[in-house]
N, C-alpha and C positions, 0 to 999 in steps of 0.2 A: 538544468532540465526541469519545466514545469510540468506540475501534475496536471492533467483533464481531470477535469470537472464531471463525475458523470453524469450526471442530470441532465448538462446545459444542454443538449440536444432534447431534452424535453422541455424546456426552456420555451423554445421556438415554432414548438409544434403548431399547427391550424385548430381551430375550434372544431372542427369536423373530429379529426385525429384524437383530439381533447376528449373529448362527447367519449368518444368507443371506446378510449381507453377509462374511461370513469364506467362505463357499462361492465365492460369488462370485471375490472376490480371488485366490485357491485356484485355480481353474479357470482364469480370466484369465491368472494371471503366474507360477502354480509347478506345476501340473497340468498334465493335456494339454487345453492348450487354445491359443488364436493364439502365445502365444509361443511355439511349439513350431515352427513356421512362420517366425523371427526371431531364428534361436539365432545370437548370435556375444557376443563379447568381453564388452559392456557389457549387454547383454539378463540371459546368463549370470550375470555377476557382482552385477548390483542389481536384478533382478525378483525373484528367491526372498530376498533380503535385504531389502529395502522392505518387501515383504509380510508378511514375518514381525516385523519393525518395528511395522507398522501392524496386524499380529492379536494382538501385545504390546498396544500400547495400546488396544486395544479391549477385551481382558479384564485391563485393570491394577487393578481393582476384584476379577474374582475370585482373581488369581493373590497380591494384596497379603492378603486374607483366607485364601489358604489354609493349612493347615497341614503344611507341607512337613518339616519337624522329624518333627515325628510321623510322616508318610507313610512316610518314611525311615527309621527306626528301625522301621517296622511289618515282622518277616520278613514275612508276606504279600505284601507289595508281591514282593519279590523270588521269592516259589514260585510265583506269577501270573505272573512276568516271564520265568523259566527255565520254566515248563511251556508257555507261547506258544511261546516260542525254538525246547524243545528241540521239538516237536511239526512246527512249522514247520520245521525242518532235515528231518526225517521226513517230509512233504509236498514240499517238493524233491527229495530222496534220492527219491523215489517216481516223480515225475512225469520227473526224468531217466531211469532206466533203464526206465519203462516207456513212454515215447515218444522219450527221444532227442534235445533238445533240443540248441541250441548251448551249448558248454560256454561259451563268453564271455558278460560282459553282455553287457545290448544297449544299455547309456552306457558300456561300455568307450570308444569313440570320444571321446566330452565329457569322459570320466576323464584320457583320453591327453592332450587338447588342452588344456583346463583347470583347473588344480591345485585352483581352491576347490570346483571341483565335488565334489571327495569329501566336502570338508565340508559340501556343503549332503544330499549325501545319506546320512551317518551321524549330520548333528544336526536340521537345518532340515526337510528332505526331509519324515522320521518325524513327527515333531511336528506340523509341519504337513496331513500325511497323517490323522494319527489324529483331530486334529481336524475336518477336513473329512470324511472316511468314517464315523468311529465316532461323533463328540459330533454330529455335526449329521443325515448321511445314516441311519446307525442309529439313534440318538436320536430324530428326529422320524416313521420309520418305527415303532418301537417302540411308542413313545406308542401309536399309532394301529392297528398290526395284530398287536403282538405280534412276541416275538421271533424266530420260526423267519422269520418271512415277509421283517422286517427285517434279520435277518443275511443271507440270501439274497440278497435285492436289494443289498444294499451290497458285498457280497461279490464282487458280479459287476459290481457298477460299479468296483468295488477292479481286479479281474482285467482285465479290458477297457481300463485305464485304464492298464493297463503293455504294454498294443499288443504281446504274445507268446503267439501262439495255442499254441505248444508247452508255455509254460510255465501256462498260463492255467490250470490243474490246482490248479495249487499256489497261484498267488496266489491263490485262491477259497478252496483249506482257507485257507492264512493268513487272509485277511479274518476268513472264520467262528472261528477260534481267537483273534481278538484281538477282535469281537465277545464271544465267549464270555467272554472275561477283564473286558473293560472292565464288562458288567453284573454278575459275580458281585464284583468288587472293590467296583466303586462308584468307580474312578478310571480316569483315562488312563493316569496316570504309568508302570502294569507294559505294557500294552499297548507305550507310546512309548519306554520300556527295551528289549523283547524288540525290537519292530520296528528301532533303533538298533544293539541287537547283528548281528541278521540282516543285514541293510546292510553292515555292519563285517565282516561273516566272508566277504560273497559278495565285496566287494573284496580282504579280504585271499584269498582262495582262487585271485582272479580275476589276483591280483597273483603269485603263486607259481607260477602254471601259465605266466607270463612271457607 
């Protein structure tokens, strides 16, 4: 008697199917969503790691076709990557002095407490962000209404999703400039570059001001 596999019927799923179930997961255990309501030690450290484990193998078929060589050697990748960035510094620089925000994050605390946290949010975090707001929430808005309508509403669920009404400015340009980026590229990869660098500069800024 052979054992089933249980997976293999995720195996075969449609990209449609694919897309929700990564939204899904996303909202569940690395968004805001219940785990956010369960944060300590072990939640922390294997919700956003499982997850991204398990959105690994859900696109190991497109990540094994893709051409990451070329992506990478493409300068575009990188003028896409640095005009999100730099633009998106520009949108915080903005929305600080014209409302005033708290100068700390608001996971300074989770930064304090636990060490991987920084890396889920200069590697994991992004990645897993761009996928869930740009390839699936823009993307299937897209398809269907066009882009101004799609950046906007994703944009705002981007913004909303980081629970700071002060800063809520900024993460809305951002969304819309990394919307912008991901359809005129044709990839994530500049988008999840710039978003990775942003992350990395509000820690190290976040780190320096002690």
């Amino acid at each position: 008697m052979s054992l089933k596999n249980p997976f293999s019927s995720l195996s075969d799923i449609s990209p449609k199917t694919r897309d929700w179930i990564i939204l899904i997961v996303f909202f569940l255990f690395v968004g805001p969503g219940p785990a956010m309501f369960i944060l300590n030690k072990y939640t922390i450290s294997l919700f956003p790691l499982c997850s991204f484990v398990f959105v690994v193998w859900l696109l190991r078929k497109d990540i094994a076709s893709a051409s990451f060589d070329a992506l990478l050697k493409n300068r575009a990748t990188y003028s896409y990557a640095f005009f999100a960035l730099k633009y998106s510094i520009f949108a915080h620089a903005i929305t600080t002095i014209a409302l005033k925000p708290p100068i700390d994050l608001p996971e300074r605390d989770l930064l304090g407490t636990y060490v991987i946290f920084a890396f889920y949010m200069i590697v994991i975090g992004p990645i897993m962000e761009e996928l869930a707001y740009r390839k699936v929430i823009f993307g299937f808005l897209n398809n269907k209404f066009g882009f101004w309508a799609a950046a906007i509403v994703s944009s705002v669920i981007f913004a909303a999703a980081h629970f700071s009404w002060q800063r809520a400015p900024a993460y809305f340009a951002v969304g819309m400039l990394l919307c912008h980026v991901y359809r005129k590229s044709g990839s994530l990869t500049p988008a999840i570059m710039a978003h990775m660098s942003l992350n990395f500069i509000s820690i190290l800024v976040s780190t320096l001001r002690g």
